[in-house]
KEVEX-438370 format. One record per residue (C-alpha): residue number from 1; x, y, z. Coordinates in pm, 1 decimal. Last residue first. Example, Ala and Ser with C-alpha at 12.3 -4.5 7.8 and 13.67 -1.06 7.14 Angstrom:
# residues 2
+-----+----------+----------+----------+
| num |       xx |       yy |       zz |
+-----+----------+----------+----------+
|   2 |   1367.0 |   -106.0 |    714.0 |
|   1 |   1230.0 |   -450.0 |    780.0 |
+-----+----------+----------+----------+
# end
This chain:
# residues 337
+-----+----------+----------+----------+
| num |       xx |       yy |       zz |
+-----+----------+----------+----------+
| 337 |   1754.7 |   1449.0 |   4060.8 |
| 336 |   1629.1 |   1814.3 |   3999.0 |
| 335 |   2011.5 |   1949.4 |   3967.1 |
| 334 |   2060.2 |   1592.5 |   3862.9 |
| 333 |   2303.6 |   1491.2 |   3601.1 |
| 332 |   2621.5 |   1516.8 |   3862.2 |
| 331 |   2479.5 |   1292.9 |   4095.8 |
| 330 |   2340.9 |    995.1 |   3811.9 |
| 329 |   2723.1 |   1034.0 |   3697.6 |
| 328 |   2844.5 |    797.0 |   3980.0 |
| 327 |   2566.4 |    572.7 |   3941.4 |
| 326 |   2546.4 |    514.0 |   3605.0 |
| 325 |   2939.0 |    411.2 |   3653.1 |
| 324 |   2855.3 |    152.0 |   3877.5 |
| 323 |   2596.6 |     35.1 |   3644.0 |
| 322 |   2743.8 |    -15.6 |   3378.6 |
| 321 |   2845.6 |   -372.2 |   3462.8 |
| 320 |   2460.7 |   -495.2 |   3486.0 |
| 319 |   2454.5 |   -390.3 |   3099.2 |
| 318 |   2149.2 |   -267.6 |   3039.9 |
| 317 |   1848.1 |   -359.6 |   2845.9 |
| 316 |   1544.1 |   -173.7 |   3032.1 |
| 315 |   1370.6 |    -47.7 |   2779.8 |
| 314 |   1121.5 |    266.4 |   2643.3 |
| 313 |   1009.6 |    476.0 |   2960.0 |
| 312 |    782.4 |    678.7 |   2750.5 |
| 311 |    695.3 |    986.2 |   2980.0 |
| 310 |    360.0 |   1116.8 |   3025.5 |
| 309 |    314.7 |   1495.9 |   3131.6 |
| 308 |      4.5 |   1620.6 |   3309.7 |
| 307 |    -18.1 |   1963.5 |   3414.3 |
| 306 |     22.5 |   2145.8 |   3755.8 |
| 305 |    318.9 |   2360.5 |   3679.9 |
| 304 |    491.8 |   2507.7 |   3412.4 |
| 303 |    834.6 |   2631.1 |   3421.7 |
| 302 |    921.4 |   2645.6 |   3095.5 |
| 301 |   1329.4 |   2579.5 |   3132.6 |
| 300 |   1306.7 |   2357.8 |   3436.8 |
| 299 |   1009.9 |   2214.3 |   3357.2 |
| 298 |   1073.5 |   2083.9 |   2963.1 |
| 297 |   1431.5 |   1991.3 |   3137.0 |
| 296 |   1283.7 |   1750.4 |   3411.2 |
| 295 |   1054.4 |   1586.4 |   3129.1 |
| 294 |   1347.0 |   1526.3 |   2907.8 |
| 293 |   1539.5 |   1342.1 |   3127.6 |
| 292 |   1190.7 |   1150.5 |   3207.4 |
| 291 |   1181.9 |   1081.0 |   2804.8 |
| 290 |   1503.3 |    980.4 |   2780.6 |
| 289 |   1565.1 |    729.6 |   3071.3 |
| 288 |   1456.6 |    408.2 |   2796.9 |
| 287 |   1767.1 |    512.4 |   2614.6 |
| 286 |   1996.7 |    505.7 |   2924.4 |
| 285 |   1874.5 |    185.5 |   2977.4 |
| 284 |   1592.2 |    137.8 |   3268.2 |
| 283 |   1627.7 |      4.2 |   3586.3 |
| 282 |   1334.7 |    -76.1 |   3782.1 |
| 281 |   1267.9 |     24.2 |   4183.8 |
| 280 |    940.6 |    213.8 |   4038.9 |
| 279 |    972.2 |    576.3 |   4171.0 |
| 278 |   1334.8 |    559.4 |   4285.3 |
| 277 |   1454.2 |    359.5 |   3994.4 |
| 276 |   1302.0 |    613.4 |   3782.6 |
| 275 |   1428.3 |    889.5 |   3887.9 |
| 274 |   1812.5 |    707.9 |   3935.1 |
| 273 |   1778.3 |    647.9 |   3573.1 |
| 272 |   1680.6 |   1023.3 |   3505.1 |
| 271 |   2022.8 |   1131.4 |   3670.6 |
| 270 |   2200.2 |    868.9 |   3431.6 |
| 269 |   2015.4 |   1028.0 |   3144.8 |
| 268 |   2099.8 |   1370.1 |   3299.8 |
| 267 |   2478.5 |   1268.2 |   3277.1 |
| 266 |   2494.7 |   1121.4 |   2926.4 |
| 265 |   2365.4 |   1451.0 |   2848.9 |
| 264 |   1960.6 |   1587.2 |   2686.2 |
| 263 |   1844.1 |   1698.8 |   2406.8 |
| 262 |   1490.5 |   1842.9 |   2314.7 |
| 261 |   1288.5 |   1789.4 |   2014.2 |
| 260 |    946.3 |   2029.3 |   2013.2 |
| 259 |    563.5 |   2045.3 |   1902.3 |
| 258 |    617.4 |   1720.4 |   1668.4 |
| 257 |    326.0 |   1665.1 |   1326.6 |
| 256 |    425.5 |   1836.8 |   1059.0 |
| 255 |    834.7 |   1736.4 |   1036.6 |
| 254 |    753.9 |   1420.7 |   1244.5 |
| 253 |    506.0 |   1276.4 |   1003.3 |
| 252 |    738.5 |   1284.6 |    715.1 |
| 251 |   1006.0 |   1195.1 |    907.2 |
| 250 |    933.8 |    865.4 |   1027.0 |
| 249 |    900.4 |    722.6 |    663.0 |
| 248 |   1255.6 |    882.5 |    610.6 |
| 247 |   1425.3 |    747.1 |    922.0 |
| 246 |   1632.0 |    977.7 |   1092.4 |
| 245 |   2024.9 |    969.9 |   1094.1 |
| 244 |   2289.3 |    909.0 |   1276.2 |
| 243 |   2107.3 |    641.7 |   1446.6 |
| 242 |   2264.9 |    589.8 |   1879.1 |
| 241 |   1917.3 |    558.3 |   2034.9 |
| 240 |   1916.9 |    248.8 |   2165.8 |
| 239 |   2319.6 |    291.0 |   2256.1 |
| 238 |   2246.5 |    549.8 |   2481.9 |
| 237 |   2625.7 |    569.9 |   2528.7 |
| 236 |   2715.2 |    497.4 |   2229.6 |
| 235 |   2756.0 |    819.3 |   2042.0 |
| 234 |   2708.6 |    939.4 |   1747.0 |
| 233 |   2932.1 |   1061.3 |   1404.8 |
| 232 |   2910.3 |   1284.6 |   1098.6 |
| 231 |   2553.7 |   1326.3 |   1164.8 |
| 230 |   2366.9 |   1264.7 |    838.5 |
| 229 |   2094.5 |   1481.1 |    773.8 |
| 228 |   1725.9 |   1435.5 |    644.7 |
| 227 |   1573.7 |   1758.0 |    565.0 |
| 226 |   1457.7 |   2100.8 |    657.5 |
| 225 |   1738.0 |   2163.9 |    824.5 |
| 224 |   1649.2 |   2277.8 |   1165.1 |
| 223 |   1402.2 |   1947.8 |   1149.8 |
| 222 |   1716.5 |   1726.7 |   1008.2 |
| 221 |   1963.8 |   1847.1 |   1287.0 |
| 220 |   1646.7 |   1816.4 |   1585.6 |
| 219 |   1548.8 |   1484.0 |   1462.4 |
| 218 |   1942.0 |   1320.7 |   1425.8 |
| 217 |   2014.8 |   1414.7 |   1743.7 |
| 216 |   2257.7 |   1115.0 |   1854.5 |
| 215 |   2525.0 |   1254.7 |   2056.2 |
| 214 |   2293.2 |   1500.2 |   2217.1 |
| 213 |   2084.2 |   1177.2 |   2305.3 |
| 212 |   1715.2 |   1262.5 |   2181.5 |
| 211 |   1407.2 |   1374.7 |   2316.5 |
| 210 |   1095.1 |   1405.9 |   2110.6 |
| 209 |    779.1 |   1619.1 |   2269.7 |
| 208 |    407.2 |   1570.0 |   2126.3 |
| 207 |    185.1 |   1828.8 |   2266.2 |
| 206 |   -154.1 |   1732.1 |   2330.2 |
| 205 |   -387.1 |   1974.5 |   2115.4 |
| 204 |   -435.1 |   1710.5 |   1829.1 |
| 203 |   -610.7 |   1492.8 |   2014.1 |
| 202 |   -732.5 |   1211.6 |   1775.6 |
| 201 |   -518.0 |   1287.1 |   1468.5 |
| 200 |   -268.1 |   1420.2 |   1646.8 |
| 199 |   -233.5 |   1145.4 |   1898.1 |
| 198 |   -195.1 |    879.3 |   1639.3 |
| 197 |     15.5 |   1035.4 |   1399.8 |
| 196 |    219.0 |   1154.6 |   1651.4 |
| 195 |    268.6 |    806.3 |   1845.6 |
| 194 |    376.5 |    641.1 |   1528.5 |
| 193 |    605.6 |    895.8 |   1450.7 |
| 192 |    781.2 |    950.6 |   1811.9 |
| 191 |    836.3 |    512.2 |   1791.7 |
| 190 |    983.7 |    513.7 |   1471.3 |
| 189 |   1169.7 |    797.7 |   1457.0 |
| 188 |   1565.2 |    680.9 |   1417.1 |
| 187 |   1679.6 |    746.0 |   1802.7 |
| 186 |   1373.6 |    912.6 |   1955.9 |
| 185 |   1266.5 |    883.4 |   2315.9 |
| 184 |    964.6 |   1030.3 |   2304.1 |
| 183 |    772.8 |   1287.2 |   2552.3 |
| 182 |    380.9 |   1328.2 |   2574.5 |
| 181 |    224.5 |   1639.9 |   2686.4 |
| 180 |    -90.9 |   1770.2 |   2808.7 |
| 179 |   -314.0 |   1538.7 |   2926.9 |
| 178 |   -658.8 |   1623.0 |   3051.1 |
| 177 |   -850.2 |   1318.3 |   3140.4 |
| 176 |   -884.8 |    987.8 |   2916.6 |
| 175 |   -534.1 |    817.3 |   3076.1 |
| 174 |   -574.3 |    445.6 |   2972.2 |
| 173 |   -714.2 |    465.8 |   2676.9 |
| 172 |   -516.8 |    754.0 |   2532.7 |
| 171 |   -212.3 |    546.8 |   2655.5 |
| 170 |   -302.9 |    262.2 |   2483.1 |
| 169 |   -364.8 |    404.8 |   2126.1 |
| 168 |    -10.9 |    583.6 |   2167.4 |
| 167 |    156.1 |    229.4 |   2275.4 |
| 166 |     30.5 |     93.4 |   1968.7 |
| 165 |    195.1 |    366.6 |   1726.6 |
| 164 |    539.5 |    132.0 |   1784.2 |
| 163 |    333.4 |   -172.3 |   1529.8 |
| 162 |    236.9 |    129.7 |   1309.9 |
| 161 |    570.5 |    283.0 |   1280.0 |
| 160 |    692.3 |   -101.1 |   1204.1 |
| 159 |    433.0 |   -149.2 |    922.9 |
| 158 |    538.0 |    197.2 |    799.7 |
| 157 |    925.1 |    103.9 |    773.4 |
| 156 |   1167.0 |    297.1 |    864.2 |
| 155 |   1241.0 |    225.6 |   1258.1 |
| 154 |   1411.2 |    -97.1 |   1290.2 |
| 153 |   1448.1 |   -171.6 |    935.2 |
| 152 |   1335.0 |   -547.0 |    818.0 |
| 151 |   1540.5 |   -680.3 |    558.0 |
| 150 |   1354.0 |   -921.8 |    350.3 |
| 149 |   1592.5 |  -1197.5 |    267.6 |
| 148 |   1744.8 |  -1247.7 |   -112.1 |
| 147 |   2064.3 |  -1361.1 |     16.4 |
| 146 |   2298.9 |  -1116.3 |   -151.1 |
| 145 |   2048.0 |   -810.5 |   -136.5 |
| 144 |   2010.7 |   -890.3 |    245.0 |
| 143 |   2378.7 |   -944.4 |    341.3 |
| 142 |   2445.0 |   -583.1 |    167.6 |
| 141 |   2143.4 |   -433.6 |    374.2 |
| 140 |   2277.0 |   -581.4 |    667.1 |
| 139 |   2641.9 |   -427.8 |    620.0 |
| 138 |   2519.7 |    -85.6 |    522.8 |
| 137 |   2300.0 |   -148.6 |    880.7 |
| 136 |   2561.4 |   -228.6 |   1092.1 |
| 135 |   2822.1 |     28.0 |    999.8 |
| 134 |   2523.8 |    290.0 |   1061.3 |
| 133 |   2502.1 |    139.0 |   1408.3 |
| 132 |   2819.0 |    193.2 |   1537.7 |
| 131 |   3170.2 |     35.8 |   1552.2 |
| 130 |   3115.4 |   -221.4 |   1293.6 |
| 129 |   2984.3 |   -583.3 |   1279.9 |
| 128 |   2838.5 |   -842.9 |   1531.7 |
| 127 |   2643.0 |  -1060.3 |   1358.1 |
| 126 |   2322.1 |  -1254.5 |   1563.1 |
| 125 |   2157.1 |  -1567.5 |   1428.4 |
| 124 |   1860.9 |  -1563.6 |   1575.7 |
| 123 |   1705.9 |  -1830.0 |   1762.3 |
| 122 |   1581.1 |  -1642.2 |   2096.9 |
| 121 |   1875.9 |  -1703.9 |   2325.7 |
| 120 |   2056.2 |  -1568.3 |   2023.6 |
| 119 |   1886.1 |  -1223.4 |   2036.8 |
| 118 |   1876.3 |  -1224.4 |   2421.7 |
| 117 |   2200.4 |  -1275.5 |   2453.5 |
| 116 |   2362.9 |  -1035.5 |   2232.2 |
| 115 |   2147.5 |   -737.6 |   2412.9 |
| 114 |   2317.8 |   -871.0 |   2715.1 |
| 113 |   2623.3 |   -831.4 |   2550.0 |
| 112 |   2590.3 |   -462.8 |   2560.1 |
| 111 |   2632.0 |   -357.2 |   2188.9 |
| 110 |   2980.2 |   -178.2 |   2106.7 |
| 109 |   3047.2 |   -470.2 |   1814.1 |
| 108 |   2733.1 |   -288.5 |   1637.0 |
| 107 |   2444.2 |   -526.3 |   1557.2 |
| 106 |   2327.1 |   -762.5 |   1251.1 |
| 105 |   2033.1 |   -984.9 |   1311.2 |
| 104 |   1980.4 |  -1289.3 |   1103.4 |
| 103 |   1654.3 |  -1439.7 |   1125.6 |
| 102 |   1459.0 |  -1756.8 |    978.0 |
| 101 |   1085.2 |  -1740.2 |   1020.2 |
| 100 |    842.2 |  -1977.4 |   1242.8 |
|  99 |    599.3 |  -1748.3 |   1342.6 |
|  98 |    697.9 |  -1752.2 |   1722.1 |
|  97 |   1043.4 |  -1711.8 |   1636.2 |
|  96 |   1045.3 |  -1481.8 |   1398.4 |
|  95 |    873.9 |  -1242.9 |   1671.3 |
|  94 |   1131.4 |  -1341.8 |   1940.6 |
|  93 |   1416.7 |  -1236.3 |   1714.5 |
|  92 |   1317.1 |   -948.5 |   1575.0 |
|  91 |   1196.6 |   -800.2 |   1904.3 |
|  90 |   1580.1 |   -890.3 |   2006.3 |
|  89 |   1729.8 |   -761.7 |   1740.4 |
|  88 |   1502.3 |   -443.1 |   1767.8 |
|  87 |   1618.0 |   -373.4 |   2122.3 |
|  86 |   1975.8 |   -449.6 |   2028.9 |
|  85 |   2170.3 |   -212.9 |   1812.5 |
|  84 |   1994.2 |   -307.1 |   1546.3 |
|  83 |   2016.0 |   -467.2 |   1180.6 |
|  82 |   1786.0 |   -661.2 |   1042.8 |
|  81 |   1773.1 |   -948.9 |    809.3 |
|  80 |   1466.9 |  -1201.6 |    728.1 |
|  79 |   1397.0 |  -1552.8 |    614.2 |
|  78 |   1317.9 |  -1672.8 |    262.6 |
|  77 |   1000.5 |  -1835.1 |    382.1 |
|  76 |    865.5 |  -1553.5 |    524.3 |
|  75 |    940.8 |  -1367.8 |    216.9 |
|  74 |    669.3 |  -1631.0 |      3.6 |
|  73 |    461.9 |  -1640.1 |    282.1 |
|  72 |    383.7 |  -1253.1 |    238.5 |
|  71 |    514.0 |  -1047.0 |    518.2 |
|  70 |    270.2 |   -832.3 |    777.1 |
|  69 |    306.6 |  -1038.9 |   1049.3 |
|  68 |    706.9 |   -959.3 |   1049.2 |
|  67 |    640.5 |   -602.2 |   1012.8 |
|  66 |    368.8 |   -611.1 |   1335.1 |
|  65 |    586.7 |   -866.3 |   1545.9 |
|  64 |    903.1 |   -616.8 |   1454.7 |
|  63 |    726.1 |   -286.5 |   1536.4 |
|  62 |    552.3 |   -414.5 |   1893.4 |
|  61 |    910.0 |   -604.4 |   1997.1 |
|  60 |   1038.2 |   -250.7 |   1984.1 |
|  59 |    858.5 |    -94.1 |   2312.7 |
|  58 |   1136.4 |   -301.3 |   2521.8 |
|  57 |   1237.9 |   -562.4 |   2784.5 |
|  56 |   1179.3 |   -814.9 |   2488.8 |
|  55 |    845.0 |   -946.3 |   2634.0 |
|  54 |    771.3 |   -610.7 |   2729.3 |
|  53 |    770.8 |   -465.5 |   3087.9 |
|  52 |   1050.2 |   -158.8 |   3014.6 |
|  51 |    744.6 |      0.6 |   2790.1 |
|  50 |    596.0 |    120.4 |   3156.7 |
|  49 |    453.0 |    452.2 |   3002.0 |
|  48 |    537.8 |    630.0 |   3313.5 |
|  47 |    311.5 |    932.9 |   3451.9 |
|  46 |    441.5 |   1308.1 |   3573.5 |
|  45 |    222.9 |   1428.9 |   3710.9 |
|  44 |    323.4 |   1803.0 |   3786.4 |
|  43 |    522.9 |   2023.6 |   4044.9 |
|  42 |    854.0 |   1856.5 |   3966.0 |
|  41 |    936.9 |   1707.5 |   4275.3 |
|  40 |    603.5 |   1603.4 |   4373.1 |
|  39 |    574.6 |   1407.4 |   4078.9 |
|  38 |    896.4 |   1253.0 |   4088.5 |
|  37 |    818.9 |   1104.9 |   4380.4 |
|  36 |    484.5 |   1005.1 |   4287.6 |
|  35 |    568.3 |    831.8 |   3937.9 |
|  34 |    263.5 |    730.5 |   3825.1 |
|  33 |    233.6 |    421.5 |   3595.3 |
|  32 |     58.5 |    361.2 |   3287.0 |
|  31 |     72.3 |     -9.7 |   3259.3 |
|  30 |    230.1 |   -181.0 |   2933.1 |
|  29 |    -25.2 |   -363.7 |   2721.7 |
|  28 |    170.9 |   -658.7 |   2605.3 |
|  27 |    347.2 |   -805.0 |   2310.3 |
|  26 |    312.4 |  -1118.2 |   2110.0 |
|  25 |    -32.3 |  -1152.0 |   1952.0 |
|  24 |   -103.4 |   -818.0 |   2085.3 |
|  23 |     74.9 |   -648.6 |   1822.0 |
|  22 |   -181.0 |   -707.5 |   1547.5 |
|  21 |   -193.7 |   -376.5 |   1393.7 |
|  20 |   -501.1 |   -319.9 |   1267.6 |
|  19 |   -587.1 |    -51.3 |   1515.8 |
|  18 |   -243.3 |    114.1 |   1438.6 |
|  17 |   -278.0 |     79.8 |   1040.0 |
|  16 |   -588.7 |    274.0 |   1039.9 |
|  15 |   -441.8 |    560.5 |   1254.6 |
|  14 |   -131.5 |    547.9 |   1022.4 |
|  13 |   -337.0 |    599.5 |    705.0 |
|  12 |   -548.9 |    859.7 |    903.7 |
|  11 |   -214.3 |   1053.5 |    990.0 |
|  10 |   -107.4 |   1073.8 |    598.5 |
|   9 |   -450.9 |   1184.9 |    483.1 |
|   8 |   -457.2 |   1430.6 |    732.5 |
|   7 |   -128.8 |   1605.7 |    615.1 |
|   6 |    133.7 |   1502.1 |    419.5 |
|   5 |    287.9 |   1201.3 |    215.6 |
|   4 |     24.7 |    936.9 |    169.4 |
|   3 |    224.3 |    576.9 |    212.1 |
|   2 |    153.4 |    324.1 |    -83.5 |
|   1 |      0.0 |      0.0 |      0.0 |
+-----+----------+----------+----------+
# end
């Protein structure tokens, strides 16, 4: 089906494909949690989109199931490639799994080995190549053409926007009084398009609010641009995030369609960690911190009060080694930690 390219067309294709989208076959519908302590802190509610609880430990099993449902029998047969630098693999992995489908997964050689794990503890063949995700993905797409398999992006696809536009459609049901903002952790777009196209079309006056790494802000170059960029170079720190550059699928609703893109340091991500531990005794990735780092800054620098703000706590896939050092930065992040 081809994509509309702007406008309400565009976000009623999306809408469409998001209550088709048959996620639930695999994934879960994540609670909507307060976070009191935080809360209080900041003068607002501040409510946790609990994506952490997945299957996969993250929002991105939603995206692969739905792309992976979506293939004719004819490419499920052939077997799939993907390239991620873990979350995806291991959505990839559990979803070709259950429907029977042959995966290789390509990641960065920086990727936690716990993300490693869980893609070959699920029966995918994982590939460790490259320093950084874009080395991963020009080396998937080459094993793809060679083979003949499908490759399945992590972010630019519409059947994977769709899959990651679930969690929108859930939080509007769970959370029908006033809400005024949502924040996105955004490393390619997949997840902060699905949920725009979703809450704009349906709400449009909630305020849709990416955040990205500052080593990895490939929305906020390309929207000051006016078009896709290529950062010369990310970092790997939030490694969930770490795309140099934004999907083009994603884009087109995100250019329209996002209120705002803040960024946010490998310190107030560790700062945010500590937030969330304290409010939920989880751990999250730095990735899956994002959102609540970016909460804390939307406050400190606007300095509204009283509304309702919902952060998308995204994963949980962390090294247990890094945190020592999440630790020691989570003090110098926090000026509201």
């Amino acid at each position: 089906m081809d994509t509309p390219t702007a406008g309400q067309p565009l976000l009623a294709h999306y809408v469409k494909k998001i209550l088709a989208a048959p996620v639930y076959e695999l994934a879960v519908r994540t609670p909507l949690q307060p976070a009191p302590a935080l809360s209080e802190r900041l003068g607002n509610q501040v409510l946790l989109k609990r994506e952490d609880l997945q299957p996969t430990f993250s929002f991105k099993i939603r995206g692969a199931y739905n792309k992976l449902a979506h293939l004719t029998l004819e490419q499920q047969a052939r077997g799939v490639v993907t390239a991620s630098a873990g979350n995806h693999a291991q959505g990839v992995a559990l979803a070709a799994r259950e429907l029977g489908i042959a995966a290789t997964i390509v990641m960065p050689e920086s990727t936690p080995e716990l993300k490693v794990i869980g893609v070959r503890s699920r029966g995918a063949d994982a590939v460790l190549h490259g320093a950084s995700f874009p080395f991963a993905l020009a080396y998937a797409l080459n094993l793809a053409a060679q083979t003949g398999r499908t490759f399945v992006s992590p972010f630019d696809d519409p059947d994977v926007i769709a899959g990651q536009g679930t969690v929108a459609m859930e939080i509007l049901r769970q959370h029908q009084g006033p809400l005024d903002a949502i924040f996105v952790p955004v490393g390619g777009g997949g997840l902060i398009a699905g949920i725009a196209a979703y809450v704009k079309y349906l709400r449009p006056q909630i305020r849709i609010v990416g955040v990205e790494s500052e080593h990895s802000a490939c929305l906020q170059a390309a929207l000051r641009a006016g078009e896709r960029v290529v950062l010369p170079s990310v970092g790997t720190f939030a490694d969930g995030v770490a795309v140099a550059q934004i999907g083009a699928y994603g884009f087109q609703v995100c250019r329209d369609y996002v209120d705002e893109v803040l960024t946010v340091s490998d310190d107030e991500l560790c700062a945010a960690i500590k937030n969330i531990y304290d409010d939920t005794r989880s751990i999250t990735e730095p990735s899956g911190a994002l959102a609540v780092a970016g909460i804390k800054q939307y406050v400190a620098q606007t300095g509204v009060c009283g509304q309702t703000l919902v952060a998308i706590d995204s994963g949980a896939n962390i090294n247990f080694d890094s945190l020592r050092y999440v630790a020691e930065r989570a003090a110098l992040g926090g000026a509201l930690a």
